[in-house]
KELO-220821 format. One line per field, with one value per residue (C-alpha): residue in one letter; chain; x, y, z. Coordinates in steps of 0.5 Angstrom, whole numbers, plus 500, padded with zeros to 3 digits. Each point is the difference from the previous one (the first is absolute). Last residue first. Example, Ala and Ser with C-alpha at 12.3 -4.5 7.8 and 13.67 -1.06 7.14 Angstrom:
<atoms>
r c(s|a)
c c(A|A)
east c(527|498)
north c(498|493)
up c(514|502)
</atoms>
This chain:
<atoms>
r c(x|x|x|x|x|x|x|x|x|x|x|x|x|x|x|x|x|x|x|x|x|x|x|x|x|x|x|x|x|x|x|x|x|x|x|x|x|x|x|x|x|x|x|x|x|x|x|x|x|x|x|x|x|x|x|x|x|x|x|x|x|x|x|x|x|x|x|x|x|x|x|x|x|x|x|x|x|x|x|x|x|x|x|x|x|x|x|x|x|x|x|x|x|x|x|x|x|x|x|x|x|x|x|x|x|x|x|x|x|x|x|x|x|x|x|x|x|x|x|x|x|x|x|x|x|x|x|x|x|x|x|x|x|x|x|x|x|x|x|x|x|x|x|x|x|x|x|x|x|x|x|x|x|x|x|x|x|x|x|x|x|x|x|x|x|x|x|x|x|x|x|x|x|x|x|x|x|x|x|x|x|x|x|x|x|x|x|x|x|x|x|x|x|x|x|x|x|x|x|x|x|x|x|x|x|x|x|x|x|x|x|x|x|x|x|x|x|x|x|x|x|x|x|x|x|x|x|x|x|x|x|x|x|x|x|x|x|x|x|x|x|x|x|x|x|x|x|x|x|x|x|x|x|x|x|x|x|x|x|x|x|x|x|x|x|x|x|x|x|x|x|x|x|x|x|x|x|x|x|x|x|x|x|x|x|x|x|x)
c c(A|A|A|A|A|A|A|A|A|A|A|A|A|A|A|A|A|A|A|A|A|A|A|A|A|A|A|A|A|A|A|A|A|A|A|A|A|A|A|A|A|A|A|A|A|A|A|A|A|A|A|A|A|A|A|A|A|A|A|A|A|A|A|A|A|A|A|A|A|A|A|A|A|A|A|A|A|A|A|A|A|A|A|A|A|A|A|A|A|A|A|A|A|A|A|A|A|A|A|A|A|A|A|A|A|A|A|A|A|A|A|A|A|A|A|A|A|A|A|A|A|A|A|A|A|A|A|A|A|A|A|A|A|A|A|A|A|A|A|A|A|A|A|A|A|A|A|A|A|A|A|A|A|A|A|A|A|A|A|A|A|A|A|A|A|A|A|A|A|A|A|A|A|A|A|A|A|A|A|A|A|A|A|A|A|A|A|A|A|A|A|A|A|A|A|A|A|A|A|A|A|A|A|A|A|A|A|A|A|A|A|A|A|A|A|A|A|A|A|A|A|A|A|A|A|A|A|A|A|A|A|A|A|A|A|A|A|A|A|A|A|A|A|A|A|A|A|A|A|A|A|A|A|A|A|A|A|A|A|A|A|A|A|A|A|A|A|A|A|A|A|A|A|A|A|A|A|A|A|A|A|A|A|A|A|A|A|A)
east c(568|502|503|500|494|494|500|500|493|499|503|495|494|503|501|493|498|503|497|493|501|501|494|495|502|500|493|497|502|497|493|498|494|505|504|494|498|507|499|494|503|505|496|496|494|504|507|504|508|500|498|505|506|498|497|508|503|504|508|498|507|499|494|498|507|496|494|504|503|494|497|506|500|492|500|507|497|493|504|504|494|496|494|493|496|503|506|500|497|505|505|497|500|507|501|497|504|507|498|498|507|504|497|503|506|497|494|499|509|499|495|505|506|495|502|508|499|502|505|498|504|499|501|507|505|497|501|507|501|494|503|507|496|496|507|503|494|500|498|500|492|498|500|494|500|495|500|496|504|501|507|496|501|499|492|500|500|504|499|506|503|506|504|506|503|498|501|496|500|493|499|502|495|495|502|500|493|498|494|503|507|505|505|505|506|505|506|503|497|504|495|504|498|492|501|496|494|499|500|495|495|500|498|493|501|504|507|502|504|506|505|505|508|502|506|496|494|503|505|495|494|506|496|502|499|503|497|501|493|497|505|501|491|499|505|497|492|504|503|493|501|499|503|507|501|508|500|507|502|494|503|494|496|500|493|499|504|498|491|501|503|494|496|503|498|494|499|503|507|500|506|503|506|504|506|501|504|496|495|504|501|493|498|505|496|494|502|502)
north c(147|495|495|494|499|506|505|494|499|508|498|494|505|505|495|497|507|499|494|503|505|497|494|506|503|493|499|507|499|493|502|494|503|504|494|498|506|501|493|503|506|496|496|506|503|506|500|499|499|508|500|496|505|506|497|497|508|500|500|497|495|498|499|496|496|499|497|497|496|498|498|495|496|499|498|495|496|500|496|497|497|499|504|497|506|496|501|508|501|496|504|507|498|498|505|505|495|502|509|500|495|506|505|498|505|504|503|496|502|506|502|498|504|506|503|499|505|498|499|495|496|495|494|494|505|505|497|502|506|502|499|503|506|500|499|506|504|499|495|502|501|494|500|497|495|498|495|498|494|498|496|493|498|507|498|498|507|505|504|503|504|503|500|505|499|502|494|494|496|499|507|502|495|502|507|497|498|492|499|495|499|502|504|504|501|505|500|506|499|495|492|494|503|497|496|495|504|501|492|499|506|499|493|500|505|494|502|505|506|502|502|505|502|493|496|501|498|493|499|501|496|494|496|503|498|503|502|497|500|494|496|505|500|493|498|505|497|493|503|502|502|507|503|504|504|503|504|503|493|501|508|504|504|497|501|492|499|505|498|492|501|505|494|495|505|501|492|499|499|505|504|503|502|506|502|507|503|497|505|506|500|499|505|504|500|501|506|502)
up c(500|497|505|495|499|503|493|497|501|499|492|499|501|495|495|501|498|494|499|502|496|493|501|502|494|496|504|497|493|500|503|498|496|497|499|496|497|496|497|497|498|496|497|496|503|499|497|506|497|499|508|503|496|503|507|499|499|494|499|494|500|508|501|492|503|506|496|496|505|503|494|499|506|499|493|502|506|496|494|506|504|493|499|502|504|506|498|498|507|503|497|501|508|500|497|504|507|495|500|508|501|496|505|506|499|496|503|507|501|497|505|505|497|501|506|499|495|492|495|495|496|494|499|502|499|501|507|501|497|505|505|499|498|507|503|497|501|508|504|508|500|497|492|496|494|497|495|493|499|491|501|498|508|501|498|508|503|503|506|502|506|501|507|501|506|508|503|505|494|504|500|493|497|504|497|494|500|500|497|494|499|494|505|497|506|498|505|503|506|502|500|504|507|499|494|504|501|493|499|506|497|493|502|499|494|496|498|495|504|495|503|497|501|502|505|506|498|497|506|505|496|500|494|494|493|495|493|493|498|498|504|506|500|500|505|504|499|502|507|502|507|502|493|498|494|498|495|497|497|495|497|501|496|494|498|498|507|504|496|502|507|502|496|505|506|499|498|507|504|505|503|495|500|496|499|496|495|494|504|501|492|499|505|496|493|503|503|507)
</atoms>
C-alpha cells in the first residue's frame, strides 16, 4: 500500500484516542494541519479530566466519548496515550472490546507489544512509538515498531500519522527503548545544558535574556551547522578549536569532567530504565 492509499484508507478511519496529554494534543495539531482526518471521525476520551477534553473538542473540533465500550467498538484505530502506571487498568478493561482487526498504536513507555497484546487479550496489529516532547512544534523524532501481527499497511498508517508531528523512523522493537534514553529523554539533556550555559553566561554578568538568547541561538546554529554540512560533529568541533585558543580550553574543562563519559552513561542508563519498567509491567494486569 502506497502513501497515497494509506492516506485515503486513513480519512476513511475512526480513530479514538485513549489519552489526553501533550503527545496526544500535538498528534491532533499535526492530523488536523496535515488533513488526515476529518475531526468528527475522532473520538478521545480520558480517565477523568473533563476540562482537559472540553479543551481538546474546543480547539480541535473532536468528540468526546465517555462510554469506552461504545468508543472502541464503534473505531478502526486506538491510540494507547494514558500514563504507563495505568496502561495496565486501561488495557485490560478493553478486554473482549478490542477485534483483531483493529489497529492499536501505543505511545506508552517500556511496555512491549506483546504485553500489550496480552492484556487486550487479542491478537491485533500492535504499533509501537516513542515520540518526543519537540512534537509539540511538529519536530519529534519517533520510532516506530511493529508487533508481530502489524503488516506493512499498518506500519505506513502509522507512519502517515506521526510525520505529522516530525520525523519517522522504523526500527526493531529491540531498539525502542534506546530510542526512548537517546531521543525520547534527550530533549531534557539539551534544556539542563542550557540551563548551565545560561547560568554560566549570568554569573559572568550578561543580562538573563541577553545570555537566554546567545545560548538559544548557538544551539541552533550548531544543528543547522550538522544538518547543512553533513560533517562529522568531531569534524566540525575540531575546526572551532584553534590550539591554545578559548575553545580548547573550554574543551579541557568537560574533559576534565569527563562530559562525553556522563552523557553516554546518561543515554544508557535511561534506556536501561526503559527496559527495567517494561519487566515491571510484564507482572500488572495479567502479563505474562
Amino acid at each position: 500500500m502506497g502513501i497515497t492509499s494509506a492516506r485515503d484508507r486513513l480519512q476513511s478511519m475512526r480513530m479514538a484516542f485513549l489519552g489526553a496529554g501533550s503527545i496526544v494534543e500535538a498528534m491532533l495539531a499535526g492530523i488536523h494541519s496535515q488533513q488526515l482526518l476529518s475531526s468528527d471521525r475522532i473520538h478521545v476520551t480520558n480517565r477523568a479530566d473533563d476540562g482537559r477534553l472540553q479543551q481538546l473538542q474546543e480547539r480541535f473540533g473532536v468528540r468526546i466519548m465517555r462510554d469506552r465500550k461504545a468508543l472502541v467498538q464503534s473505531c478502526d484505530t486506538l491510540i494507547l496515550a494514558m500514563k504507563p502506571k495505568d496502561a495496565a487498568e486501561a488495557c485490560t478493561s478493553l478486554r473482549g472490546l478490542v477485534g483483531p482487526e483493529q489497529l492499536v498504536i501505543s505511545v506508552i513507555a517500556g511496555v512491549s507489544t506483546d504485553l500489550i497484546a496480552s492484556w487486550l487479550g487479542v491478537d491485533c496489529p500492535i504499533i509501537r512509538t516513542m515520540p518526543n516532547t519537540s512534537a509539540a512544534i511538529g519536530l519529534s523524532v519517533t520510532g516506530l515498531a511493529a508487533g508481530r501481527h502489524a503488516g506493512a499497511e499498518h506500519l505506513e498508517i502509522a507512519t502517515l500519522l506521526f510525520t505529522s508531528i516530525g520525523t519517522v523512523y522504523p526500527v526493531p522493537e529491540q531498539e525502542l527503548d534506546i530510542i526512548t534514553g537517546l531521543s525520547g529523554s534527550g530533549p531534557a539533556y539539551i534544556y539542563y545544558l542550557v540551563e548551565a550555559m545560561e547560568g554560566a553566561g549570568t554569573k559572568a554578568g550578561l543580562h538573563p535574556q541577553m545570555a537566554r538568547q546567545l545560548t538559544v541561538q548557538t544551539l541552533l546554529g550548531a544543528a543547522q551547522m550538522l544538518l547543512a554540512t553533513r560533517e562529522e560533529p568531531a569534524v566540525l568541533r575540531r575546526k572551532v578549536t584553534s590550539p591554545g585558543g578559548t575553545t580548547e580550553a573550554g574543551l579541557e574543562v568537560l574533559e576534565s569532567f569527563r562530559f562525553r563519559e556522563a552523557v553516554t552513561a546518561a543515554i544508557l542508563r535511561a534506556a536501561e530504565r526503559a527496559r527495567e519498567l517494561g519487566e515491571q509491567y510484564q507482572h500488572v494486569g495479567g502479563g505474562a
